[in-house]
C-alpha positions as CSV (number, residue, x, y, z in Angstrom):
1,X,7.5,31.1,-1.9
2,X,7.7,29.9,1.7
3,X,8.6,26.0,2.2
4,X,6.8,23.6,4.4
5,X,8.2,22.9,7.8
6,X,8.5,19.3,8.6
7,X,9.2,18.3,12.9
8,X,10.9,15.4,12.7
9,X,13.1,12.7,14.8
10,X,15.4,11.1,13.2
11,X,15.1,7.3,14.5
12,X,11.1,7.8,15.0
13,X,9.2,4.9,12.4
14,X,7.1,7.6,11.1
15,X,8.9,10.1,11.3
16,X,11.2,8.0,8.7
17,X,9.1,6.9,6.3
18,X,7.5,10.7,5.9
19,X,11.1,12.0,5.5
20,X,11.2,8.9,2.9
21,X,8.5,10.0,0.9
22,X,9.6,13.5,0.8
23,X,12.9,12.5,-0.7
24,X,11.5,10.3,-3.1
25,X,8.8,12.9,-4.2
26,X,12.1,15.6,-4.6
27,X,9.6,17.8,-2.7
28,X,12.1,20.6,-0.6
29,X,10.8,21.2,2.9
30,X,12.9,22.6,5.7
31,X,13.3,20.0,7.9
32,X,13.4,20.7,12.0
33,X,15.0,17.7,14.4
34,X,13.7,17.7,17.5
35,X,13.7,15.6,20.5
36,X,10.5,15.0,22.5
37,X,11.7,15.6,25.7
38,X,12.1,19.2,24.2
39,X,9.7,19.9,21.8
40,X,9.5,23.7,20.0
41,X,7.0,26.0,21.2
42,X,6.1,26.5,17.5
43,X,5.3,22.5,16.3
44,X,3.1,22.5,19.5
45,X,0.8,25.5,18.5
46,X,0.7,24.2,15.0
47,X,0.0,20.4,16.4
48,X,-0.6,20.5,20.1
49,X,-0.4,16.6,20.1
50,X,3.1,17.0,20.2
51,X,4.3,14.0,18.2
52,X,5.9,13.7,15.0
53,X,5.8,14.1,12.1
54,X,4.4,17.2,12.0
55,X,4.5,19.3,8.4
56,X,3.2,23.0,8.2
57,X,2.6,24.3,4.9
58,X,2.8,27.6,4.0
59,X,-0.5,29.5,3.9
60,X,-1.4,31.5,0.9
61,X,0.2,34.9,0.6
62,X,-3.3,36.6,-0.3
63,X,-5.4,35.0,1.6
64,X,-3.7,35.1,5.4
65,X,-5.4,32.2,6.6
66,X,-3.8,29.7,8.9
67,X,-1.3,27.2,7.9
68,X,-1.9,23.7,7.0
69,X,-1.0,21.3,9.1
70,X,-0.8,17.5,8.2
71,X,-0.2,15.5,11.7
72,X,-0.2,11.8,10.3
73,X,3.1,10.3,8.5
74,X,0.5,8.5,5.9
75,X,-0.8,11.8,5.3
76,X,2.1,12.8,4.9
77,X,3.6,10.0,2.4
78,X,0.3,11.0,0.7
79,X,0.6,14.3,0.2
80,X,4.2,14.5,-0.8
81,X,4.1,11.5,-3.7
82,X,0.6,13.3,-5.0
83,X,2.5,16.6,-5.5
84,X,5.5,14.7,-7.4
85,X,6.5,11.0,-8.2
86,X,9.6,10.7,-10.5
87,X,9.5,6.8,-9.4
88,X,6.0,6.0,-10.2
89,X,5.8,4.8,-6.2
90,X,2.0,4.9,-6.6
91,X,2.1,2.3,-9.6
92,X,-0.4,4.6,-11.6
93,X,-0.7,2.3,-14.1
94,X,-2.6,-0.6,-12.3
95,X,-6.1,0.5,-11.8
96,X,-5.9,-1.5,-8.7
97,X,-2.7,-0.5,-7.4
98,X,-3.7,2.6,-5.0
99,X,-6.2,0.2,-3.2
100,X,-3.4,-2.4,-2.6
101,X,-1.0,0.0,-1.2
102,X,-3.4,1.2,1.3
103,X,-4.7,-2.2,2.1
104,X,-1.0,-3.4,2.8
105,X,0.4,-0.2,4.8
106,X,-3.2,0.0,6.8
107,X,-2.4,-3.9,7.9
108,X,1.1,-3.1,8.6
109,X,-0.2,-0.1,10.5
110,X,-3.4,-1.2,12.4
111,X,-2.0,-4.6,13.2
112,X,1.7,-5.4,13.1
113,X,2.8,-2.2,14.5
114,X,0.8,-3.4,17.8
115,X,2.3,-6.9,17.6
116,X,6.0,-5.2,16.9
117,X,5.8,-3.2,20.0
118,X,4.8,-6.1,22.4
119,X,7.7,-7.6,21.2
120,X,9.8,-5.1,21.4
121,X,8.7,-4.8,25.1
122,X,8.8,-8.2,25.9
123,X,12.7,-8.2,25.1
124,X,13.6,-5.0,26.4
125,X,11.9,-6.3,30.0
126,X,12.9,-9.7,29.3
127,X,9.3,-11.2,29.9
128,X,8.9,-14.9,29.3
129,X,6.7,-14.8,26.3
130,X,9.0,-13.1,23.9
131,X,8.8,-15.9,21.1
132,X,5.3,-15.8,21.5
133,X,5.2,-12.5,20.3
134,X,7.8,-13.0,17.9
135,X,5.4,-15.3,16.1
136,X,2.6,-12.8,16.3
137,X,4.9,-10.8,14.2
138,X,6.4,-13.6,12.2
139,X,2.4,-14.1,10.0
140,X,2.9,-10.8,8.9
141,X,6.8,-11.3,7.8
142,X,5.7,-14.5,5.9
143,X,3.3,-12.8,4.1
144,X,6.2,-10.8,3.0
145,X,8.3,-13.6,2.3
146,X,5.7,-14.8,-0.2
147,X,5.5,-11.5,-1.7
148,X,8.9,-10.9,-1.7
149,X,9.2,-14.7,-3.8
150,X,7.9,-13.6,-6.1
151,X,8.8,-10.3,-6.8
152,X,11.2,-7.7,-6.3
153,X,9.0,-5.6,-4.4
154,X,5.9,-6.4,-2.2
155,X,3.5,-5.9,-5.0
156,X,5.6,-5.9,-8.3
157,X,8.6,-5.4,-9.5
158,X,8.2,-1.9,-9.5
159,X,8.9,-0.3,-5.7
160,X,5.6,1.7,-4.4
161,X,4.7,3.4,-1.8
162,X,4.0,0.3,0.3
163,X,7.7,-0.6,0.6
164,X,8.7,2.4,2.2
165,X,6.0,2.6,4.4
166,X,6.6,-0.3,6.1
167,X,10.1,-0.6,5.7
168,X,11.3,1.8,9.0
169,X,8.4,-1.0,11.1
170,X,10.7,-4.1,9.7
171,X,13.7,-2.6,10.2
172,X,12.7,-2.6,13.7
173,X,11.9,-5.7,13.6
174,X,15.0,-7.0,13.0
175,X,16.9,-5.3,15.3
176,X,14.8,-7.1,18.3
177,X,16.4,-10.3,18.2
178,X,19.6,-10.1,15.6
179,X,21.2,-13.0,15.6
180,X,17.8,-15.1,15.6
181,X,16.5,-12.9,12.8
182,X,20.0,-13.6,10.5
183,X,19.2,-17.2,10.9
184,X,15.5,-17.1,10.3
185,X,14.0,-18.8,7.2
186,X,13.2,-15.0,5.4
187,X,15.8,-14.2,3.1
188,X,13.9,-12.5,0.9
189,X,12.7,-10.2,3.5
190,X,16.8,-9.9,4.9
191,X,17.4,-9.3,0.9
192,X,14.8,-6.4,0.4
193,X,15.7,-4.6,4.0
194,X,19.7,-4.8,3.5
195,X,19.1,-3.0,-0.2
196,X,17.2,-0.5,1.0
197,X,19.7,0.2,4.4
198,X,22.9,0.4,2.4
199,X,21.1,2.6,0.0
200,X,22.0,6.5,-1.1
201,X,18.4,7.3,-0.3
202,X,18.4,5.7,3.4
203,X,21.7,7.4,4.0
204,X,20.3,10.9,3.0
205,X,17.3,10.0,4.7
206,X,18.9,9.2,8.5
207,X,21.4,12.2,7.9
208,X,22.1,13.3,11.3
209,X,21.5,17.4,11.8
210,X,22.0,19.4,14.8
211,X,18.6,19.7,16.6
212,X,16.6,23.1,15.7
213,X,16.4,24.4,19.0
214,X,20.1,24.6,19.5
215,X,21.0,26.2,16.7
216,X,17.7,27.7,14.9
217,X,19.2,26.5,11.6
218,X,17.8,26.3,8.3
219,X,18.2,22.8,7.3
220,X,16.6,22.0,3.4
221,X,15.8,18.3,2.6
222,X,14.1,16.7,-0.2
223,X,16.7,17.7,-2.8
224,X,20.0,16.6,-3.8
């Protein structure tokens, strides 16, 4: 059986938190680096968009219909944890857990994500208001502070889906401003981030692999 192709870039947010998913779920894909100033004929028919993630699943041998395609990393997360979750990420035994989980990554998604880029900008350019975008930012990290006080996750003590979906957006975060951010009043945060970077799972996850179009390899992730 064919495997799904998944268009990745290895730093890209999203692209990071599908490849997170994938590796949690154990689900194999063959995995395609790519940079976007060079992007592969074949992810552009498939998702002419021409961002990633991008996963094509196989089509069904008797049928010869078109592939699959699933263009957005949450989809992604989505599909990958519904076909298999050895770690319970989708905390199927609250009634009111899948709700919370997409309440929390759709904040993180439709509103910090926006906040984290103007700040990103604002230091990169060094424009003036930098701290005021910081503390844009900073409502949304609190909220994870409290969270994070108590509990070892961001809604139990069980890790869900939620953690790694927002985990590649905080990581950015504090890589803006370091030294600020190693002072700042979040430990819990700092705590939750540094467990999950010096992780097995983040190293296999931000493996580095030749890019597909320079050597056409076959490159299988999602399995130890």
């Amino acid at each position: 059986m064919p495997l799904p192709i998944l268009y990745s870039l290895r730093n890209c947010p999203y692209a990071m938190r599908a490849r997170i998913a994938i590796y949690k779920s154990q689900q194999p894909v063959i995995l395609r680096d790519i940079v976007l100033s060079n992007k592969p004929q074949a992810m552009l028919e498939a998702s002419p968009k021409g961002t990633v993630p991008v996963l094509v699943l196989p089509s069904a041998p008797t049928t010869g219909s078109a592939p699959e395609v699933i263009e957005e990393s949450a989809d992604i997360m989505w599909w990958a944890l519904t076909k298999s979750d050895p770690d319970n990420l989708l905390l199927r035994a609250d009634d009111n857990a899948i709700a919370q989980i997409r309440q929390l990554i759709a904040t993180f998604d439709q509103e910090f994500k926006g906040k984290l880029e103007q700040y990103r900008c604002a230091k990169r350019y060094k424009e003036p208001n930098v701290i005021e975008h910081r503390h844009s930012c900073e409502l949304h990290i609190q909220d994870l502070e409290q969270r994070l006080s108590r509990h070892q996750f961001l809604l139990a003590d069980q890790e869900s889906l939620a953690d790694i979906a927002i985990l590649p957006f905080i990581r950015q975060f504090a890589r803006v401003e370091r030294q600020w951010y190693l002072q700042a009043p979040y430990p819990n945060v700092r705590k939750w981030l540094n467990n999950y970077l010096q992780s097995k799972m983040f190293s296999k996850v931000m493996t580095k692999h030749p890019l597909w179009l320079d050597t056409q390899a076959t490159v299988l992730f999602g399995q130890d």
